[in-house]
N, C-alpha and C positions, 0 to 999 in steps of 0.2 A: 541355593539355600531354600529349602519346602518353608511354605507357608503353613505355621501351624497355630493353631491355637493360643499357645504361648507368646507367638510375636504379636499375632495380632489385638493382643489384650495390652502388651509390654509399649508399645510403640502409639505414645501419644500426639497425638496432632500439636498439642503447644509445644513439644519437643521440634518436632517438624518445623516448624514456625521459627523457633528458635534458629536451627542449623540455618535456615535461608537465610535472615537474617545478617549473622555470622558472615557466610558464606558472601553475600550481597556489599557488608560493609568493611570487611577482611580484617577486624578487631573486634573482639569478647567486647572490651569497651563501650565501642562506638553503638555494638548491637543493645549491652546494655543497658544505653542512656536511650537510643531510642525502642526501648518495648519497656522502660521503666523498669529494670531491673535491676538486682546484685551482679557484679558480676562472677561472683562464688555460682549463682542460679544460675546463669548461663552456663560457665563451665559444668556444671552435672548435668545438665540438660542435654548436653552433646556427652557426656560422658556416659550417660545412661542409654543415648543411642544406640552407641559403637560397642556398650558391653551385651547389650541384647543382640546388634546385628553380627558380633564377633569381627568385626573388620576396624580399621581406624579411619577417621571420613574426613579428619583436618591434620594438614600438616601446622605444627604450628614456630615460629621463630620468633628474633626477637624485632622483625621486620612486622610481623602480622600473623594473620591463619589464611589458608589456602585450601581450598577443595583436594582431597586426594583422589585417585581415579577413580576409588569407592564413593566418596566422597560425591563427586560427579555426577555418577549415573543414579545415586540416591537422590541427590537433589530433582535429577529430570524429573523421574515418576514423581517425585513431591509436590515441583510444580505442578503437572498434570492434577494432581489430587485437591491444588485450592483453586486451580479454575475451574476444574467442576464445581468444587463447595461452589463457586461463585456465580457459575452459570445457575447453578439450585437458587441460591438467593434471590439473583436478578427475576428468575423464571416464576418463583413463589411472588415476588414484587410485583412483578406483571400479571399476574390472575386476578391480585388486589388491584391493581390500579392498570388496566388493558391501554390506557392512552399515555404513559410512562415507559425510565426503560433509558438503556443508554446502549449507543451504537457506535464502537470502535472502528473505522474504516483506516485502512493503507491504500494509497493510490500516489499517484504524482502528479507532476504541476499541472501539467495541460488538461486529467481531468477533473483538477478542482477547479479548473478554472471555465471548465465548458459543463459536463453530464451533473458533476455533482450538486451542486449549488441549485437545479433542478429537482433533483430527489428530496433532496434538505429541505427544499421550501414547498413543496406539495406535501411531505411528512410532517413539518411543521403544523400545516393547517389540519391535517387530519386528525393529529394525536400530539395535542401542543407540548405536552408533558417528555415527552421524549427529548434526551439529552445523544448532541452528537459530539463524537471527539474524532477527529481528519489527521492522519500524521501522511505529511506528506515527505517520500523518499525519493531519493534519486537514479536507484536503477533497480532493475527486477532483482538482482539478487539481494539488496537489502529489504522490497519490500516481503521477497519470501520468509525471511531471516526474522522480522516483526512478528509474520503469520508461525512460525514454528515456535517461538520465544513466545508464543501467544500473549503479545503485547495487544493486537489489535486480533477482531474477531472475523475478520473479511479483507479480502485485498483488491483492488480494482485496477485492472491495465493489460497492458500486453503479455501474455500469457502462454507462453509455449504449448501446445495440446500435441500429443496428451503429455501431461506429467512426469519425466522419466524417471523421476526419484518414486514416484507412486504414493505419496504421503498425503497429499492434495487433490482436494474433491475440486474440478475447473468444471466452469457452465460457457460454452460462448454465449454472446452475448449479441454480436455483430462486427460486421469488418467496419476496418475503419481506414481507408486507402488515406495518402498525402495527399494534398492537393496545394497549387499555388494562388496565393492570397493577394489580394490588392485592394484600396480602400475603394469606396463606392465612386469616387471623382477621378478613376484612373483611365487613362485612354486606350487598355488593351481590355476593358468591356466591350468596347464596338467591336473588339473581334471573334471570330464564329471558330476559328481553331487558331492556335496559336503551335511555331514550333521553337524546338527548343534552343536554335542558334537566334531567334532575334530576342530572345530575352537576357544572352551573354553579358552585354558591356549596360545592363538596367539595374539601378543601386536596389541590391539584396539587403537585406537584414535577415539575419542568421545568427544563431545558436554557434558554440566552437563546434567544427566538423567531429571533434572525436566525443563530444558531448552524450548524454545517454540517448538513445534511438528512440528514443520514447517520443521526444521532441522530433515531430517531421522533418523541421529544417537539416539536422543530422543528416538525409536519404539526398540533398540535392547534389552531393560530388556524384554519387552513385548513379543518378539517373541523369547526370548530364555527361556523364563518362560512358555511360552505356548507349548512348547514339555519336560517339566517337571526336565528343566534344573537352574543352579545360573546362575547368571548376567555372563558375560566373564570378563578376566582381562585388567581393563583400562589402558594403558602403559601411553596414554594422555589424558588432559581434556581440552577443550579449546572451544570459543565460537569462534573461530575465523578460518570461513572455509576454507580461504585462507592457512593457515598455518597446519590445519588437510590436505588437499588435497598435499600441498607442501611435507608432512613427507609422506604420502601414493606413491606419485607418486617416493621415493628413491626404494620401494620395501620393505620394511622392515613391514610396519603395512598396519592395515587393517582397512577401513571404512565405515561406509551407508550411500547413497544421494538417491535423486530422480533419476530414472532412467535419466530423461530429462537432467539432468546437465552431465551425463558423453555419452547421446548422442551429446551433443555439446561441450564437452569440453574435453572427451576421449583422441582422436586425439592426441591434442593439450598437452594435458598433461602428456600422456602417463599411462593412467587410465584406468580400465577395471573391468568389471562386471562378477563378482563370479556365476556358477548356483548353487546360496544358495536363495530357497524360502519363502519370508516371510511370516503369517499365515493370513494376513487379509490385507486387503483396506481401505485404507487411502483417506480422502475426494479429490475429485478432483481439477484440477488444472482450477479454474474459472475469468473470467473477470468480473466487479460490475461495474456500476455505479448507480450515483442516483436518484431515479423512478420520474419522471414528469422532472427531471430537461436535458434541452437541451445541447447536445451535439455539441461542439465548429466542427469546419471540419479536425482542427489539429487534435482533439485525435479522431476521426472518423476513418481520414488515419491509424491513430497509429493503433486502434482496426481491424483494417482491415486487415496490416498487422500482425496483431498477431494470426487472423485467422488462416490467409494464412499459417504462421511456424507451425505452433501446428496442423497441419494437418495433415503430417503424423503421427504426434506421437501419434493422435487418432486414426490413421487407425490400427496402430501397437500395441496399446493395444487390441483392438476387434481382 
């Protein structure tokens, strides 16, 4: 269908606005009540779409309305068209107020709970006004899925390079190898290398093996099969790293992260890194976002400084 004159005079944004709606709440009704309307206004509102674009864009029954395939790929570009209106806003927001500004981030557990919490609070003190929102997912393919549904403006984790779908602009960032964890009171500190049959029958806490890979502990059937060994003995199973890290940091058990989380969180929690070497490399620790689509100045600062931290930790792996 040529873009002419005619539509693009015909095809109002509140119409647009409307169909999402609709589309979002899967009843005239429900859209209605929430955008304050008749629901006679909603129905021509979509009726006035579908008579200018000639195609039908909801099926409708007495179940609900549904997207039609037209319907669909309409909506896509639509969204596309209010998260720009919203990148303009946020972006005009930010000229007036440079220390403001809200920052959508997707990542998962392990790095909210090591890199991020770092960025946040050094942004924090820079530009107090800046607002963050963290959705944290469970595997790479949802949090791509957030990044394309442009719920969130940046994604942060393991990252396949390069891109095969090609939609996504990825920056590495630094590797981030497994390594085995033990609290600071454990007795395989006094050791200078460690191999990996004397830590077989020593109480693990682990993540489930088929868990997302994201979590290191996932890689230890892997690296203790690949020097011709069984799995070790799991004392715990838990998906929950807060509480693996809490039992590790008594001294009693033993666990795998990213190196990155016990460079920041070591210290702090009294955690330390085993010389036990794992057999392979694990994708790097990458930033995404996505391709054509403009970056707000909020999550610019953010990637910026997330540079900035992750910077030693790539000198330090090279």
């Amino acid at each position: 269908m040529p873009w002419d004159e005619r539509i693009g005079r015909r095809v109002k944004l509140r119409d647009l606005y409307v169909l999402k709606a609709v589309a979002e709440l899967g009843s005239m009704g429900k859209a209605a009540t929430k955008l304050v309307m008749s629901q006679p206004a909603v129905s021509q509102s979509i009726t006035d779409l579908e008579r200018v674009l000639g195609v039908r864009l909801l099926d409708r029954s007495r179940h609900g309305v549904e997207p039609t395939a037209y319907g669909s790929t309409f909506l896509k570009w639509s969204n596309a068209i209010f998260d720009n209106l919203k990148q303009g806003v946020e972006e005009i927001d930010y000229l007036s107020d440079p220390t403001g500004g809200e920052v959508r981030l997707g990542t998962v557990e392990i790095m909210i709970a090591g890199l991020v919490p770092h960025v946040i609070g050094q942004l924090s003190q820079q530009h107090p006004r800046l607002v963050f929102t963290v959705t944290q997912a469970a595997s790479r393919a949802m949090l791509h899925r957030e990044l394309r549904e442009r719920s969130v403006d940046c994604i942060l984790g393991r990252i396949t390079m390069p891109n095969t779908e090609g939609d996504l602009d990825v920056e590495f960032l630094f590797e981030d190898p497994p390594v085995a964890v033990v609290g600071a009171g454990s007795k395989w500190l006094k050791c200078r290398k460690i191999d990996a049959v004397e830590l077989m029958d020593e109480p693990w806490c682990l993540p489930p093996f088929d868990w997302y890979a994201e979590a290191a502990g996932s890689v230890i059937p892997e690296a203790f099969r690949a020097k011709g060994l069984a799995v070790p003995r799991r004392a715990v199973t838990s998906n929950s790293a807060n509480l693996l890290f809490s039992l590790v940091a008594t001294g009693q058990f033993i666990t795998a992260a990213p190196a990155s989380y016990v460079h920041f969180n070591g210290e702090r929690l009294g955690l330390r890194a085993l010389p036990f070497e794992f057999p392979f490399k694990p994708d790097p620790i990458c930033i995404a976002t996505l391709k054509g689509r403009t970056i707000n100045p909020a999550t610019q600062v953010f990637i910026d400084c997330l540079r900035e931290l992750a910077r030693p930790l790539a000198k330090a792996r090279r």
